[in-house]
N, C-alpha and C positions, 0 to 999 in steps of 0.2 A: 487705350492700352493698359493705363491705371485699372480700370474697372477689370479688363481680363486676367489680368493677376491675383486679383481680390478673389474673382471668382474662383478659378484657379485652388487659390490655397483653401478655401473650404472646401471646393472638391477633394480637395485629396484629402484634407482636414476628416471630412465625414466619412469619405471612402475606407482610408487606410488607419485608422487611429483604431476605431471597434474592432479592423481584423487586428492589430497588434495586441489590444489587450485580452481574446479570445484565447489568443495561443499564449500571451504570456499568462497568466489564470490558469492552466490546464496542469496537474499535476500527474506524471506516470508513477504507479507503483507498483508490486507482485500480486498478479491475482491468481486464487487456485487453491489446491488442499493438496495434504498428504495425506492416508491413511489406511485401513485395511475394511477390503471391500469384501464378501465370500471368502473371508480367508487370505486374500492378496493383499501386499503392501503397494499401494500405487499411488501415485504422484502424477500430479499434472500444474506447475504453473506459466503465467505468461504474462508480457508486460501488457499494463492494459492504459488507458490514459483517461483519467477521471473525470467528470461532466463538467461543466461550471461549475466555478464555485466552490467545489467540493478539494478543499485543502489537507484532508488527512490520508495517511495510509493504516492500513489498523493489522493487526499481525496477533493470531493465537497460536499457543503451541502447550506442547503437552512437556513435562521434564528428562523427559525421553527423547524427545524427538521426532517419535514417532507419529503422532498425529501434530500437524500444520491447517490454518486455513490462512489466508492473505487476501487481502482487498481493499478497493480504492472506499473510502465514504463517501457514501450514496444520501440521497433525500431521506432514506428511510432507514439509516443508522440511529441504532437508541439512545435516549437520552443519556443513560447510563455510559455508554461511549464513548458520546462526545464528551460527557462530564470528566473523562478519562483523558480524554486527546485535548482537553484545554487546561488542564491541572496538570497532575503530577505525570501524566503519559505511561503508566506500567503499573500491572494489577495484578498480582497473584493469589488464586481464588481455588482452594481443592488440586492441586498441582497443574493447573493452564496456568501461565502468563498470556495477557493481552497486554499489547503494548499499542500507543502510536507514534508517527513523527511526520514531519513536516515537507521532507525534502523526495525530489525523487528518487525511487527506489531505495528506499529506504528501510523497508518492512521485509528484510531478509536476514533478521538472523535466524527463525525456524528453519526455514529455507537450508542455509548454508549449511546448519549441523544438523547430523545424521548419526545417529547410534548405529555401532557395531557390536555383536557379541562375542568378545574372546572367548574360545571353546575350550582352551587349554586353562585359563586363569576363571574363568565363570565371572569374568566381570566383565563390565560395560565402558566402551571406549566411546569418546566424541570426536569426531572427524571433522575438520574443516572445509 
């Protein structure tokens, strides 16, 4: 009976430990773009859920608002990137910020703000 216990707990030992840390490892972030295609402003993102491994969410956006892209780091994210997503996490370069962070869903402030143009004032509002 000793012995089927033993056995036992490395069965589940082996079985259930690897699926537990597969799904704890997986991080969800926003994947997708916004921007203007033929002349159309269009938007598509969606939650996506990152490979092994791959711990960062990474987020560009323009100072406008207007162009977005988001996505999970992949194996073939640049060094430059990562150099970014293990340091100071936010780069503004020619008016994109990229930024990363750690957590899920995380990589949505482009996402959230949206430029509108007041017609009457000619200026530019930020929407939450």
């Amino acid at each position: 009976m000793m012995i089927f216990q033993k056995t036992l707990k490395i069965y589940f030992f082996l079985f259930f430990f690897p699926t537990f840390l597969t799904f704890s490892l997986a991080i969800n972030c926003y994947a997708g773009s916004r921007g203007y295609i033929n002349g159309k402003h269009i938007q598509n993102f969606f939650n996506e859920t990152c490979d092994d491994g791959m711990k960062y969410c990474v987020e560009s956006y323009s100072e406008d608002f207007d162009t977005v892209t988001a996505s999970c780091q992949t194996l073939s994210t640049s060094r430059r990137i990562l150099n970014l997503c293990e340091g100071d996490r936010v780069s503004t370069n020619i008016g994109v910020t990229t930024r990363c962070c750690s957590e899920n869903m995380c990589n949505d402030v482009g996402i959230e703000k949206r430029t509108k143009k007041d017609s009457s004032a000619g200026k530019q509002k930020i929407e939450h």
